[in-house]
C-alpha positions as semicolon CSV with decimal commas, in nm:
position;residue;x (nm);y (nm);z (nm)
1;X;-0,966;2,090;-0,793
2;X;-1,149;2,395;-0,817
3;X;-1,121;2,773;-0,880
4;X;-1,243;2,909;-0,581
5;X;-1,510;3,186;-0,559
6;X;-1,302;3,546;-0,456
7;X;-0,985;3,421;-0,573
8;X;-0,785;3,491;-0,884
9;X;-0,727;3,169;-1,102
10;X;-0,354;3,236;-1,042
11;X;-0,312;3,264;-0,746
12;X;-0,587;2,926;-0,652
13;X;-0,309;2,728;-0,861
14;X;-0,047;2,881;-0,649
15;X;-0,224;2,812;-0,336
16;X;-0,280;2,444;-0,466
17;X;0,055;2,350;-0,606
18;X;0,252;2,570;-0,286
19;X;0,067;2,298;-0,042
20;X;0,163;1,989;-0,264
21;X;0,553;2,168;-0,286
22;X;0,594;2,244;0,067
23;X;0,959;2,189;0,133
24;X;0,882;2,083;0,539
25;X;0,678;1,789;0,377
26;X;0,889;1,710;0,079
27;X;1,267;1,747;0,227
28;X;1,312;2,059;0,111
29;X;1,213;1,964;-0,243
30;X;1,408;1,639;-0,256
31;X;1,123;1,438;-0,316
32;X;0,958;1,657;-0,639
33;X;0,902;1,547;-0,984
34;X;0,734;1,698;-1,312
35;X;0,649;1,622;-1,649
36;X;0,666;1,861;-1,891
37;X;0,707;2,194;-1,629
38;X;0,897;2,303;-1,409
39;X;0,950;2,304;-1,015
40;X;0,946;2,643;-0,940
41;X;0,729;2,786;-1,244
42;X;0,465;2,480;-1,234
43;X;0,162;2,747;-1,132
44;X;0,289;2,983;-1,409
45;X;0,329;2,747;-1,677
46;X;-0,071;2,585;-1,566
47;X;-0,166;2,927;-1,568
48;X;-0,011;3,010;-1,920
49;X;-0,137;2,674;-2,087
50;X;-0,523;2,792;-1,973
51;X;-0,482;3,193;-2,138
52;X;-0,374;2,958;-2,489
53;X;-0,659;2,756;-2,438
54;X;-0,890;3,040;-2,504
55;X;-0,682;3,225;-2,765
56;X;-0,617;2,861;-2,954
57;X;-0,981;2,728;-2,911
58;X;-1,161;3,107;-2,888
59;X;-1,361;2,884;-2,554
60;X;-1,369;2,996;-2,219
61;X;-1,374;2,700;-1,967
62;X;-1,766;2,634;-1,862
63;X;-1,622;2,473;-1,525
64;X;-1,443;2,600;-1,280
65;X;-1,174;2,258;-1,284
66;X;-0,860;2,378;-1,240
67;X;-0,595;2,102;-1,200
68;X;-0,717;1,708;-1,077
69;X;-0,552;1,512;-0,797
70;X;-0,489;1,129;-0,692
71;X;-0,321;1,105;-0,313
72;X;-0,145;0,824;-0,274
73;X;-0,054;0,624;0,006
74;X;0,172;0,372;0,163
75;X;0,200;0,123;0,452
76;X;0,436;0,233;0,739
77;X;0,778;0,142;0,710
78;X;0,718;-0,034;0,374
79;X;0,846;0,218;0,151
80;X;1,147;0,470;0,079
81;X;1,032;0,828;-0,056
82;X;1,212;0,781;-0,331
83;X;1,046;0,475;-0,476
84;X;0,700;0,619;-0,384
85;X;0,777;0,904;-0,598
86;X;0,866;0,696;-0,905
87;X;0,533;0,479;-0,801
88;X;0,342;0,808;-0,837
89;X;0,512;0,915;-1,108
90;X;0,435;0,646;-1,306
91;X;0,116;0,648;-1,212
92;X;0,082;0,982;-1,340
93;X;0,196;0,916;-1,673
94;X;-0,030;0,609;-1,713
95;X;-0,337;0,839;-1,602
96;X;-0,245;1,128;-1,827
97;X;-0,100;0,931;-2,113
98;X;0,148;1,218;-2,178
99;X;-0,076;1,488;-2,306
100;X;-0,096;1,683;-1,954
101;X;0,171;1,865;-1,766
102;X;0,189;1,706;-1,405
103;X;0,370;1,718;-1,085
104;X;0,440;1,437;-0,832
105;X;0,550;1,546;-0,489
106;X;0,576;1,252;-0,192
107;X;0,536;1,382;0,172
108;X;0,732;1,216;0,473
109;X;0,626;1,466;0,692
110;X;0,360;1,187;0,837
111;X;0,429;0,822;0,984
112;X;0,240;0,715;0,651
113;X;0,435;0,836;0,318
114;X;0,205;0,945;0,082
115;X;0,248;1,183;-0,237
116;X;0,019;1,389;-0,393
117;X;-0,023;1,395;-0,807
118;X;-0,143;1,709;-0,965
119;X;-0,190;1,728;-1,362
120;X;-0,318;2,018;-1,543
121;X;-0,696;1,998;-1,696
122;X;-0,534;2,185;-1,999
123;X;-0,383;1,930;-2,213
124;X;0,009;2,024;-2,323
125;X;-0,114;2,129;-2,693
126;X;-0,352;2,368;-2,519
127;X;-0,681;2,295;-2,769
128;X;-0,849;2,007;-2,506
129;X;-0,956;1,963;-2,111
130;X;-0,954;1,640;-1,938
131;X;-1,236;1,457;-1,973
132;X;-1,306;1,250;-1,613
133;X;-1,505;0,952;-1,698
134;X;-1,762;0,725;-1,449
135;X;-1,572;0,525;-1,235
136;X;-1,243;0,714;-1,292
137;X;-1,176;0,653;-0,906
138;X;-1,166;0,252;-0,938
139;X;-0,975;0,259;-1,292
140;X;-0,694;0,466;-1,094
141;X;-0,703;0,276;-0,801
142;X;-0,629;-0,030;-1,066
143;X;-0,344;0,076;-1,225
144;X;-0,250;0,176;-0,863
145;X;-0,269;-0,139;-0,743
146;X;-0,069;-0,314;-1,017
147;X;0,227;-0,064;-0,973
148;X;0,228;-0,132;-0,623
149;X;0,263;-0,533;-0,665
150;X;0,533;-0,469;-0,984
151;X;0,713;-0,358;-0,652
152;X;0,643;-0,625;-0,399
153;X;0,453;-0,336;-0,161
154;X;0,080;-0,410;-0,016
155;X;-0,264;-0,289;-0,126
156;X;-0,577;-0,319;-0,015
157;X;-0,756;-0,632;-0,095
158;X;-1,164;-0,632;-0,171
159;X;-1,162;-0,281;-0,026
160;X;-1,518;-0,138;0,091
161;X;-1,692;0,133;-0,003
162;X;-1,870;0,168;0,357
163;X;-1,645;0,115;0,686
164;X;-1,730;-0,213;0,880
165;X;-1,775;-0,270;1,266
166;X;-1,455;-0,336;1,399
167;X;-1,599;-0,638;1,610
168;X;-1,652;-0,824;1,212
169;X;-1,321;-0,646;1,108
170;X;-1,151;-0,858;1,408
171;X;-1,376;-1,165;1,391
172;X;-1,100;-1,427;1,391
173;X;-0,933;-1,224;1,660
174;X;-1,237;-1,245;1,918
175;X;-1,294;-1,578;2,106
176;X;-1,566;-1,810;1,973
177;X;-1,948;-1,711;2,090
178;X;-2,159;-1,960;2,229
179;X;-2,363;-2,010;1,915
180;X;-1,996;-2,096;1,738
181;X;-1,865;-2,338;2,015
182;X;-2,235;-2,498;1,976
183;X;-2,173;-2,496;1,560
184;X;-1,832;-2,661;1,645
185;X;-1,966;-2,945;1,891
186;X;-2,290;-2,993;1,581
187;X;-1,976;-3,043;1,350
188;X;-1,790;-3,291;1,572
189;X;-2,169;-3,493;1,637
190;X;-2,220;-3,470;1,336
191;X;-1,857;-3,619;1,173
192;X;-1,894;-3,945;1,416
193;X;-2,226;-4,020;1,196
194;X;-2,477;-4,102;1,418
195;X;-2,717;-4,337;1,366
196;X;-3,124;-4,103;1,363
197;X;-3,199;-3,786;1,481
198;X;-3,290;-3,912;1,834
199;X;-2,941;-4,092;1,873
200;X;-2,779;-3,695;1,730
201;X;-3,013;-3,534;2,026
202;X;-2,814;-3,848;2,293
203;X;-2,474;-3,731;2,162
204;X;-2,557;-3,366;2,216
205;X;-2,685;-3,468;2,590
206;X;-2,340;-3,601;2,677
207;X;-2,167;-3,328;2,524
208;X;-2,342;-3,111;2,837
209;X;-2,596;-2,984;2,643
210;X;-2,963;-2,923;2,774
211;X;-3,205;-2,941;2,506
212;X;-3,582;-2,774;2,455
213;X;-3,804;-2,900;2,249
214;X;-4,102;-2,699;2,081
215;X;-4,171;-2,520;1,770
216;X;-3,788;-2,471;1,750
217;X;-3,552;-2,688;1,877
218;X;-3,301;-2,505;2,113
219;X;-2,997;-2,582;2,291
220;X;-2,791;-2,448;2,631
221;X;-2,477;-2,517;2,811
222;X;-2,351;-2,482;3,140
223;X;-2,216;-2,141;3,002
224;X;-2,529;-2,031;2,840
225;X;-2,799;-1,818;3,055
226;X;-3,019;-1,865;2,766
227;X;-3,135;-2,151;2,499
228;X;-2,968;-2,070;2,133
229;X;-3,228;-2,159;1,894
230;X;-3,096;-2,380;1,562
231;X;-3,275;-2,129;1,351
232;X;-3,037;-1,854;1,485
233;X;-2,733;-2,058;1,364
234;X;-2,763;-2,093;0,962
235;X;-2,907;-2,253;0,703
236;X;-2,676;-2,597;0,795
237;X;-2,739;-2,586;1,138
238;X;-3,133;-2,622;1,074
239;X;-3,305;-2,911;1,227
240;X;-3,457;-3,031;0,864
241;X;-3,144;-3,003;0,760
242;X;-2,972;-3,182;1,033
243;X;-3,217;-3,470;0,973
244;X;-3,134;-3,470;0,589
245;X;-2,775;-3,504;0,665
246;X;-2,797;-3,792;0,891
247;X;-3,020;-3,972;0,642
248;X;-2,776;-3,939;0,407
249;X;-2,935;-3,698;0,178
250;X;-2,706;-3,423;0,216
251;X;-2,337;-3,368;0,258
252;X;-2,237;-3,118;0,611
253;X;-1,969;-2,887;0,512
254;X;-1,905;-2,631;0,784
255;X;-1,860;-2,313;0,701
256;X;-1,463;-2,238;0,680
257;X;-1,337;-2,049;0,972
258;X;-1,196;-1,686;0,826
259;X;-0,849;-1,682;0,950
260;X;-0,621;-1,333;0,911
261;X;-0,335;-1,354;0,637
262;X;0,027;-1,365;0,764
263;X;-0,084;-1,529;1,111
264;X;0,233;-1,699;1,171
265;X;0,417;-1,377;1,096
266;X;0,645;-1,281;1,372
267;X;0,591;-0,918;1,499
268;X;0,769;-0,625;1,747
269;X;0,709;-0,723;2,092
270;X;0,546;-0,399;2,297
271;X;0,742;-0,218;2,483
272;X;0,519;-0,235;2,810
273;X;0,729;0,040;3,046
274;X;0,665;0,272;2,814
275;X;0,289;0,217;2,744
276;X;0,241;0,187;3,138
277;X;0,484;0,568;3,143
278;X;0,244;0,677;2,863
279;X;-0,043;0,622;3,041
280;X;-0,233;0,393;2,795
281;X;-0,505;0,229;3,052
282;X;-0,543;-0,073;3,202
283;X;-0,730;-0,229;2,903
284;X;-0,433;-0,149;2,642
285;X;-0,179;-0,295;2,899
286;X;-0,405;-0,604;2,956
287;X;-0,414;-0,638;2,554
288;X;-0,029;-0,574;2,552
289;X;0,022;-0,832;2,760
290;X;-0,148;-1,116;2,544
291;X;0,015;-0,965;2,259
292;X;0,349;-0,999;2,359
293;X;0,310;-1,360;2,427
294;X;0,159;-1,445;2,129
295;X;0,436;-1,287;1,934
296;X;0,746;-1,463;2,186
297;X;0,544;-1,793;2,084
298;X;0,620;-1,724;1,713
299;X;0,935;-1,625;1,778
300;X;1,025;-1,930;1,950
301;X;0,875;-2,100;1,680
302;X;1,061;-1,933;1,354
303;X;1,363;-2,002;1,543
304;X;1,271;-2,344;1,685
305;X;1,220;-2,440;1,312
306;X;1,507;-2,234;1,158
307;X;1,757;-2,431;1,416
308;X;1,841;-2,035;1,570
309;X;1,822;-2,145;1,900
310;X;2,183;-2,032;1,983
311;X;2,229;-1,662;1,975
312;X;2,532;-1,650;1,746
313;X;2,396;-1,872;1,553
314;X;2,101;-1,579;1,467
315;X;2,333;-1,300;1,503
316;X;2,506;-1,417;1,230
317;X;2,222;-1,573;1,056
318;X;2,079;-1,173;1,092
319;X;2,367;-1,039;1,005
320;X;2,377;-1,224;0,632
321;X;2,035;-1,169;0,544
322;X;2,056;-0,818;0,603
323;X;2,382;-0,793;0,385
324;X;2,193;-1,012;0,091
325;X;1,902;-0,773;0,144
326;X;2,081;-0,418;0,133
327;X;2,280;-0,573;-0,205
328;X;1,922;-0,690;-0,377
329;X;1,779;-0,349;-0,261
330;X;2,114;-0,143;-0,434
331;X;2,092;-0,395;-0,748
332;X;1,712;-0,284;-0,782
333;X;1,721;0,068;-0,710
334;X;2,012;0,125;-0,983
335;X;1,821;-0,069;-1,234
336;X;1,486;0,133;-1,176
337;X;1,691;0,444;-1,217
338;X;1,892;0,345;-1,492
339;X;1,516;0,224;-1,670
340;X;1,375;0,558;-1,546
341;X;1,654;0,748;-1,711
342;X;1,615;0,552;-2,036
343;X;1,242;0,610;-2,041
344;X;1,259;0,996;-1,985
345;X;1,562;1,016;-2,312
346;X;1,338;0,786;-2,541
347;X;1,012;1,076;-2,456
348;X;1,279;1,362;-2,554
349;X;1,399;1,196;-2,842
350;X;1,070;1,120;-2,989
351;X;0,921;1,463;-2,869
352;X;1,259;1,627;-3,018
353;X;1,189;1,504;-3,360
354;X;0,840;1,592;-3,389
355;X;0,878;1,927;-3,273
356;X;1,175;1,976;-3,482
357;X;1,015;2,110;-3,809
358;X;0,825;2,352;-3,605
359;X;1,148;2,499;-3,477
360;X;1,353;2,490;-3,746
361;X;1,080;2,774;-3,889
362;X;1,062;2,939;-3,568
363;X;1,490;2,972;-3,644
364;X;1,408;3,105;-3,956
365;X;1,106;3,343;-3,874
366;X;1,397;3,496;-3,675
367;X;1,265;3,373;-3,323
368;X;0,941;3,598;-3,418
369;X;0,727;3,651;-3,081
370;X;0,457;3,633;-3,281
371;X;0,548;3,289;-3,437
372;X;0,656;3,191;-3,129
373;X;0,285;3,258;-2,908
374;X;0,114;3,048;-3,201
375;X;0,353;2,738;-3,150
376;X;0,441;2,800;-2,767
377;X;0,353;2,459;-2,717
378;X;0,565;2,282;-3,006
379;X;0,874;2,549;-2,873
380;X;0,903;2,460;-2,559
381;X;0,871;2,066;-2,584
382;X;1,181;2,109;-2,852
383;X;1,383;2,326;-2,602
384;X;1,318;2,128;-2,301
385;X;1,477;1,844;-2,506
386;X;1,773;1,956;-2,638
387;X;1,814;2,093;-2,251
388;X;1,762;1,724;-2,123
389;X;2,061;1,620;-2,370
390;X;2,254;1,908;-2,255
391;X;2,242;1,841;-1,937
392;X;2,377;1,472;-2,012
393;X;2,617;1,579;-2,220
394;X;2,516;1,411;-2,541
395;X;2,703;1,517;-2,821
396;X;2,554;1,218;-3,032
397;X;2,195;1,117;-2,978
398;X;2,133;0,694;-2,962
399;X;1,907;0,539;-3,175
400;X;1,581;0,436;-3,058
401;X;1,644;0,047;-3,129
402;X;1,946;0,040;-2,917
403;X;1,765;0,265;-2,642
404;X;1,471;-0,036;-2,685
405;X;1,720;-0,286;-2,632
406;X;1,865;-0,140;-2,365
407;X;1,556;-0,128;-2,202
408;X;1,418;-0,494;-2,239
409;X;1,779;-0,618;-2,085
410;X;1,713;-0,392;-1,790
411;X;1,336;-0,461;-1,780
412;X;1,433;-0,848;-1,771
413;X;1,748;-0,796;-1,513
414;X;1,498;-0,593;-1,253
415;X;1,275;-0,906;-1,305
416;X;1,512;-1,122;-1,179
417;X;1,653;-0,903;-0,893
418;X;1,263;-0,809;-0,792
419;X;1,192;-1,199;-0,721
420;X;1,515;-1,254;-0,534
421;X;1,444;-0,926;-0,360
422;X;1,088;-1,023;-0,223
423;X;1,238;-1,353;-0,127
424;X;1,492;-1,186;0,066
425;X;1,290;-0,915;0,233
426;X;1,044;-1,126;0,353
427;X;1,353;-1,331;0,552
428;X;1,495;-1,019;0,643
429;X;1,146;-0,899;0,877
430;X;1,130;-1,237;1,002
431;X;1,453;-1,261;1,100
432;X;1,485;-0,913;1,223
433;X;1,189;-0,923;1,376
434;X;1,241;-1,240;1,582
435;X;1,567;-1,116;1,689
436;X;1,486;-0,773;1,806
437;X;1,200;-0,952;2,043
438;X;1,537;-1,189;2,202
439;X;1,724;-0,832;2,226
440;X;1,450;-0,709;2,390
441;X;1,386;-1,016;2,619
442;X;1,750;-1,038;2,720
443;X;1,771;-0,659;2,813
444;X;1,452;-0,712;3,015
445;X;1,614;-0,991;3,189
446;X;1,957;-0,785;3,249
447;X;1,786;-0,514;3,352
448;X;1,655;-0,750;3,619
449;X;1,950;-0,930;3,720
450;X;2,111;-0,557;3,814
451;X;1,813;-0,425;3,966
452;X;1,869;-0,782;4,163
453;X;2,190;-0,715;4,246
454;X;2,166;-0,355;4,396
455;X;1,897;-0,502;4,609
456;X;2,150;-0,756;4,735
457;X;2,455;-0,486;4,827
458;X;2,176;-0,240;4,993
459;X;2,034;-0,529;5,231
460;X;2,435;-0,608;5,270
């Protein structure tokens, strides 16, 4: 982020960390973090650490970098603001490595959460600037990724620099062309080994195919206005190739079929009055449509399978999972907090006792300003400790060793709840899922049977 041109360096970090703070996109300032600064005074304190720079190092700044950013973003209805804040805020600690003030805020003002990490360019001892490095973006995007899986959320797999069609993006979606349905009946001709090339052409034949013969062999079906070339259909599908295969020279794999991951996953049916009262089009409600049966054919599947066909039986079956699921997600979310908590008092304590020395002469200087502006840094680490122990009311400080201890138990109990808990929520959408599309089937059908019924006592 950059100071902008007519603008005092102030207030461009005001400007930048107001938008990040806004209270309508952060709860009123529920979902904030920092490291190392303060809510309210974060634009100050950047501001402050930048005037040191110069007096410490006797450099002015040759850019104009103010602060850097990562956004980060979630999948829908996958996570609570809470845990996307600790996401980002460990994020921002493995990026910065501790030697840069930074603030996380998350945003729920969107159907996407997302947060937005800020950390100043000025390092905390005010004497070095962040040094971005080539391919920063996919490092971060990493380390991302890896936090995200610790905690069972999505990423995005092979992601691509340049967009792609959305006809390849939905290629298993789309029906087969003609040139695949004429790959698949090569495969099947080609599996009942047939004796030469001229007995492969026969087989074609009765499969309905008319074939041309030339400088390149083609073929067309009663569907096809035009002959499809073998050239056109890869290097298996070639005629040379064709012939080396049926002489035995060479083995036919062909090509594996893409196919989209959770397929058998059981989704939301669409609500259909309400797309038709939204005027979607004709072409959304025609999509809808096939949709919606797709996704009651899973459903009667899952509970087919699961032996739910009775509706108390999956009420009940619903209701359990759901219970198991909101104790895994309570076990988990007091164990983060509790390894949170234990990380932040380890960081005081060690930043306490090397920042001690410094303020034990800053005691005896008598609090001199002057001694004070030439260790500002050193000052306020060792106050913002001993307020972090204040304000748990620690009379005695633990040892590190036990705090270490501590930590690997809890480290090793979240373990165990996380696999239990991705077990568990994966159940839970499934079963919720499936049930919600019977809930909304049977209120379809009641809705029905009264409509039905008033008919009955108007004709009457």
């Amino acid at each position: 982020m950059h100071h902008n041109r007519g603008v005092s360096l102030g207030q461009c970090i005001k400007d930048r960390t107001d938008y990040a703070k806004n209270p309508n996109k952060t709860n009123e300032g529920e979902h904030i973090t920092t490291y190392m600064c303060d809510t309210d005074l974060v634009d100050s304190q950047f501001l402050l650490s930048k005037k040191l720079y110069e007096q410490k190092t006797g450099r002015t700044q040759k850019s104009n970098i103010i602060m850097y950013e990562v956004r980060q973003s979630f999948k829908p209805n996958e996570i609570t603001p809470e845990l996307a804040n600790k996401i980002g805020y460990e994020l921002a600690e493995k990026i910065t490595k501790g030697n840069h003030a930074f603030i996380v805020c998350t945003h729920v003002d969107k159907a996407h959460i997302h947060t937005h990490i800020r950390w100043n360019s000025t390092s905390l001892d005010c004497k070095k600037k962040w040094r971005n490095f080539f391919n920063s973006t996919r490092a971060v995007r990493k380390i991302s990724d890896l936090l995200c899986l610790k905690y069972g959320l999505s990423i995005v797999e092979n992601p691509k620099e340049k967009s792609k069609h959305y006809g390849k993006w939905l290629d298993e979606e789309k029906p087969p062309t003609l040139s695949d349905k004429l790959r698949q009946t090569i495969d099947e001709v080609i599996t009942n080994k047939p004796v030469n090339f001229d007995d492969f052409l026969k087989e074609m034949q009765r499969k309905d195919y008319e074939i041309r013969h030339g400088k390149h062999l083609a073929f067309k079906s009663k569907e096809q206005k035009k002959f499809i070339r073998l050239r056109s259909l890869g290097d298996e599908y070639q005629e040379d190739y064709i012939r080396e295969v049926i002489d035995g020279k060479k083995t036919h794999t062909p090509p594996k079929k893409k196919t989209r991951r959770n397929d058998k996953k059981v989704n939301l049916l669409i609500d259909l009055q309400s797309a038709i009262t939204a005027k979607k089009g004709v072409g959304y409600e025609r999509w809808a449509k096939t949709f919606n049966i797709k996704q009651l054919a899973k459903t009667m599947n899952y509970l087919t399978e699961n032996n739910l066909l009775n509706y108390e039986d999956l009420k009940v079956k619903s209701d359990a999972v759901n219970s198991a699921f909101s104790v895994l997600s309570k076990a988990l979310k007091d164990t983060e907090k509790r390894l949170t908590l234990n990380s932040i008092l380890q960081k005081n304590i060690i930043q306490f006792a090397k920042t001690k020395a410094v303020y034990e002469d800053y005691k005896k200087s008598g609090y001199s300003p002057k001694f004070k502006e030439e260790n500002i840094t050193e000052i306020l680490l060792h106050q913002g400790a001993k307020n972090h122990f204040k304000e748990l009311g620690l009379s005695k400080l633990p040892t590190m060793a036990e705090l270490k201890n501590e930590y690997k138990e809890l480290f090793a109990k979240k373990k165990k709840i996380h696999a239990e808990y991705n077990h568990i929520k994966t159940e839970q959408q499934e079963i919720s899922n499936a049930k919600a599309n019977v809930d909304h089937l049977l209120n379809i059908q009641n809705k029905e049977q009264e409509q039905t019924q008033k008919r009955e006592k108007t004709s009457r």
